[in-house]
C-alpha positions as CSV (number, residue, x, y, z in Angstrom):
1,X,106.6,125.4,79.3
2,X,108.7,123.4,81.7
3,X,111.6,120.9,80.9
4,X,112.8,118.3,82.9
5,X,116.4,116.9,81.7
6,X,117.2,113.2,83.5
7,X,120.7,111.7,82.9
8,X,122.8,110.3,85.0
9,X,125.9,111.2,83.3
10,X,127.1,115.0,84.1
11,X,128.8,115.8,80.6
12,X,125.8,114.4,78.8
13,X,123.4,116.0,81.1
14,X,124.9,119.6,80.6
15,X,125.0,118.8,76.9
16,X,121.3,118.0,76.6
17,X,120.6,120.9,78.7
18,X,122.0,123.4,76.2
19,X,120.6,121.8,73.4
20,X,117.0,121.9,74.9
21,X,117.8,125.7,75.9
22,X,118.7,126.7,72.3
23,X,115.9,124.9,70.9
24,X,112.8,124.5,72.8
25,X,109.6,127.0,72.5
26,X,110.7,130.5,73.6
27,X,110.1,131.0,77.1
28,X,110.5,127.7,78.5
29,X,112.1,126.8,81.2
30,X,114.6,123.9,81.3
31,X,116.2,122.2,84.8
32,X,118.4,118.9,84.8
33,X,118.5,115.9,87.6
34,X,121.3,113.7,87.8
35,X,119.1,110.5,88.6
36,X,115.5,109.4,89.1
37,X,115.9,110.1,92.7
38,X,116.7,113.6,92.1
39,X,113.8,113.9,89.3
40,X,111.3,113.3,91.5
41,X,112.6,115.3,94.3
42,X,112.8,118.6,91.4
43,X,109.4,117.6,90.2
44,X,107.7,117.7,93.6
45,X,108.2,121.4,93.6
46,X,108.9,122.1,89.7
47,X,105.9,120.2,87.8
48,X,107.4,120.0,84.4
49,X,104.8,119.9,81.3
50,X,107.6,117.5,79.8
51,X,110.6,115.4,80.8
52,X,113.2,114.1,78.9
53,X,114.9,111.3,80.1
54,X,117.9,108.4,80.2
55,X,116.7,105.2,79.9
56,X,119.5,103.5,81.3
57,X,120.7,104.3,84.5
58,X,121.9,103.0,88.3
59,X,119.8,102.0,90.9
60,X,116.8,103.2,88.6
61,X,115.7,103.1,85.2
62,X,113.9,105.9,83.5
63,X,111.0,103.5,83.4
64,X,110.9,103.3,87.0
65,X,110.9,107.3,86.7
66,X,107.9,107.5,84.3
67,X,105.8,104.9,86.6
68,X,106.3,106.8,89.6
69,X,106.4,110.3,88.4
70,X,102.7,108.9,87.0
71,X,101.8,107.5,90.3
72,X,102.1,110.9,92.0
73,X,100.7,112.8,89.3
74,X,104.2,114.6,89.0
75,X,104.2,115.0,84.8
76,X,102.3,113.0,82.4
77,X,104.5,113.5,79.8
78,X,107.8,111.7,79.0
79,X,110.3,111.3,76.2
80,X,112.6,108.5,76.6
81,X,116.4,109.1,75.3
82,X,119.1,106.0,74.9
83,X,121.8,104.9,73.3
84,X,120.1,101.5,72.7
85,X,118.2,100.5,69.8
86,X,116.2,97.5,70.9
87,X,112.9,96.8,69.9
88,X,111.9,95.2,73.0
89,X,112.9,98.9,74.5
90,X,111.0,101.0,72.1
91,X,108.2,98.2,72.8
92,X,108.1,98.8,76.5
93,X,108.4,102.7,75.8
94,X,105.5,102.9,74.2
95,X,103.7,100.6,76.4
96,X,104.6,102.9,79.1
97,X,102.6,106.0,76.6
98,X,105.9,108.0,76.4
99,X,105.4,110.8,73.9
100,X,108.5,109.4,71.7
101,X,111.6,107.7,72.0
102,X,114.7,109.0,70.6
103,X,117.7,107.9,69.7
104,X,121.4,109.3,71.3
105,X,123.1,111.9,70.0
106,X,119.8,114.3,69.9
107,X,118.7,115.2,66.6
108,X,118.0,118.8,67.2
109,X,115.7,119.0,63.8
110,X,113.4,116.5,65.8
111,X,113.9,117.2,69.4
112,X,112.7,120.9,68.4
113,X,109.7,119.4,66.3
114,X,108.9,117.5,69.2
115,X,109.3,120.0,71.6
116,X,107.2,122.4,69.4
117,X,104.2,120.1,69.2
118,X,103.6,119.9,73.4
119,X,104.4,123.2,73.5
120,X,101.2,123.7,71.0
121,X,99.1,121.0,73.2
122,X,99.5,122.7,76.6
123,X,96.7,125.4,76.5
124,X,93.7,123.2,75.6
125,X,94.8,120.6,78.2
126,X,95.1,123.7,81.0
127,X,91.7,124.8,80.0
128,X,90.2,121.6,79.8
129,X,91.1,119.4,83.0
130,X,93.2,121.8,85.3
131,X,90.9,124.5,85.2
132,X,87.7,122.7,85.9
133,X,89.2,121.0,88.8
134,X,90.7,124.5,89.3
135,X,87.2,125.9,89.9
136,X,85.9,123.2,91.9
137,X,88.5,123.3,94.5
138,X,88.7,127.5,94.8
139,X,85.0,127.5,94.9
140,X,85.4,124.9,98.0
141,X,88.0,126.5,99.9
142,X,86.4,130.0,99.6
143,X,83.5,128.4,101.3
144,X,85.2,126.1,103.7
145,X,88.4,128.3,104.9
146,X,87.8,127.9,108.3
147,X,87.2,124.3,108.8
148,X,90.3,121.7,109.6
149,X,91.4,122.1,105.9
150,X,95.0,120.3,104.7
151,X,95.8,118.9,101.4
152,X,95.4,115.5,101.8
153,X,91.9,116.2,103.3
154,X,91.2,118.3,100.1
155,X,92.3,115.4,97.8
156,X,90.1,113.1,99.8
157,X,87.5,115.3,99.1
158,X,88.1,115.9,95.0
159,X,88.8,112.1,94.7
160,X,92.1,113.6,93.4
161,X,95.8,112.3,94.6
162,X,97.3,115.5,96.8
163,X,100.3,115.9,94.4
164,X,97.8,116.7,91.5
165,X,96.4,119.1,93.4
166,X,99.7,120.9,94.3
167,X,100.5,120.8,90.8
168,X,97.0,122.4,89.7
169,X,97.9,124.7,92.6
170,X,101.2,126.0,90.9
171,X,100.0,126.3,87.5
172,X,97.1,128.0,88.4
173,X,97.2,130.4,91.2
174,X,101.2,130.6,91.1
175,X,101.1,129.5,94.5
176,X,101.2,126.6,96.9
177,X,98.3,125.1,99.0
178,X,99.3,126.1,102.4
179,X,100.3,129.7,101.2
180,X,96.9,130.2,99.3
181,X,94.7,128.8,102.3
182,X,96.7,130.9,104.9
183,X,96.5,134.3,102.8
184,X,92.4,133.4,102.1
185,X,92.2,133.3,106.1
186,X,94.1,136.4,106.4
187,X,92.0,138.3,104.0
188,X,89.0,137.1,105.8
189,X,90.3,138.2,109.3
190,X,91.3,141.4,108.3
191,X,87.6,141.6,106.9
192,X,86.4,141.1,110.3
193,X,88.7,143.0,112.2
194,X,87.5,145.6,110.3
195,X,83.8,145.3,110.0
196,X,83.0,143.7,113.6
197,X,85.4,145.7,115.9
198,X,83.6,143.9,118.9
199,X,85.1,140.9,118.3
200,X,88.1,140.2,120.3
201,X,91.4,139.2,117.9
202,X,91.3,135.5,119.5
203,X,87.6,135.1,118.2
204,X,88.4,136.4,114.8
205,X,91.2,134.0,114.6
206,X,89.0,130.8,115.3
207,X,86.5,132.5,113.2
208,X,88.9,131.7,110.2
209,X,90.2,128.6,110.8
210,X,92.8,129.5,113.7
211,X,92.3,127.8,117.1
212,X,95.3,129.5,118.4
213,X,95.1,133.0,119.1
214,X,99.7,133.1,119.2
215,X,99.7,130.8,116.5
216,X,96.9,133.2,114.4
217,X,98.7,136.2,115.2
218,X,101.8,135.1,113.8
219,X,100.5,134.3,111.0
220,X,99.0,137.1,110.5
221,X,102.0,139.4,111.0
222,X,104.2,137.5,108.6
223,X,101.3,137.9,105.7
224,X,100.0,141.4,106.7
225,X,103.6,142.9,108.5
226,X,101.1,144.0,111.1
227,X,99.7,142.8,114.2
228,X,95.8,142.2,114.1
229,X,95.6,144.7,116.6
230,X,97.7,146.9,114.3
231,X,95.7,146.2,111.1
232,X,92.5,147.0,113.0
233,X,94.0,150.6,114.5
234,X,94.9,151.3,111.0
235,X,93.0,153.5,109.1
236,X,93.6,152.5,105.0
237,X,95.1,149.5,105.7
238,X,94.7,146.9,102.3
239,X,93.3,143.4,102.1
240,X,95.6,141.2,100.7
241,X,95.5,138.5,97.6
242,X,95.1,135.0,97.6
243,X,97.7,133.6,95.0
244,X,99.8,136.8,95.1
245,X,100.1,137.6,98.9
246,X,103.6,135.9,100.1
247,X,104.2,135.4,103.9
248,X,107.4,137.9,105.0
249,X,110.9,136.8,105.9
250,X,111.6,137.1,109.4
């Protein structure tokens, strides 16, 4: 489970950050941001199941946050912390769907019920939506590898919005788009080098989505640590994973 913390306050922030550390489901991983600038920034690459967040802060509210974070398909799920006990406020939360609205200082007794209770949600959601969309877009790409294939074209595709998909990519394949779709290529060329040994590297590259032959082989080497030539000469030389094969430092 992943926790987002937004406060704009440092001494309040670190506080609710312990708090949600000593409390929340075991396992979960809990990360702060300063502001709703910084939140979306952290959620672009962390795509929390959950965020917490200030209601009132500068420059932008944790409204704002929740209607963008939507927007971008960045979290769905939001509970709204103040120091403010307005009715027009807790109106407006729940107008917005936040998952609750709580009042300053936390109540860890109902912070770790709440907390408990999306923890609990989270598997039939993944095996409902993410994975079915999951399916659909694997199933594409293992078909399509080799054609002009980015995210935004993929989204356009699904009728999904591009940060969905590079959320579904995280909490699926533990991977990102561009690393999954290069290491599928890769596999498939080294398939090729090995099974059609006619085919010059260049044509094996375009074969699987690379018009470059430099640009191919570099890739290549920082997936594989070999040259295609190399992998080719080599007698037990293994395939590599989509989802677990990393491209190399250096």
């Amino acid at each position: 489970m992943k926790i987002l913390i937004v406060d704009d306050e440092p001494l309040i922030l670190n506080g609710l950050v312990k708090i949600v550390r000593e409390i929340a489901p075991a396992g979960a991983e809990v990360r702060p941001a300063g502001s709703v600038v910084q939140a979306l920034a952290v959620m672009q690459e962390y795509m929390p199941d959950v965020t917490v967040t200030d209601l009132h802060m500068p420059e932008r509210d944790g409204f704002e946050l929740i209607e963008e974070a939507r927007r971008l398909s960045l979290c769905e799920r939001f509970i709204i912390l103040t120091g403010y006990e307005y009715f027009d406020y807790v109106r407006k939360a729940l107008r917005a769907g936040v998952i609750d609205y709580l009042m300053k200082p936390v109540d860890k007794t109902e912070m770790a019920a709440l907390l408990s209770s999306i923890h609990e949600s989270l598997p039939s959601e993944a095996d409902s939506c993410y994975t079915v969309h999951a399916k659909r877009i694997l199933m594409y790409m293992e078909a399509h590898y080799a054609e002009d294939l980015s995210l935004e074209r993929l989204a356009e595709l699904m009728d999904l919005h591009p940060h969905y998909i590079s959320r579904l990519f995280k909490k699926e394949t533990g991977d990102n788009f561009v690393n999954y779709l290069n290491a599928l290529r890769i596999r498939e060329a080294q398939q090729l080098l090995k099974s059609q040994r006619q085919l010059p590297v260049s044509a094996v590259g375009q074969r699987v989505g690379f018009e470059d032959k430099h640009y191919f082989s570099k890739v290549f080497k920082k997936y594989t640590g070999r040259t295609p030539k190399g992998y080719r000469d080599e007698e037990h030389a293994p395939l590599i994973h989509p989802g677990k094969a990393k491209p190399q430092e250096g």
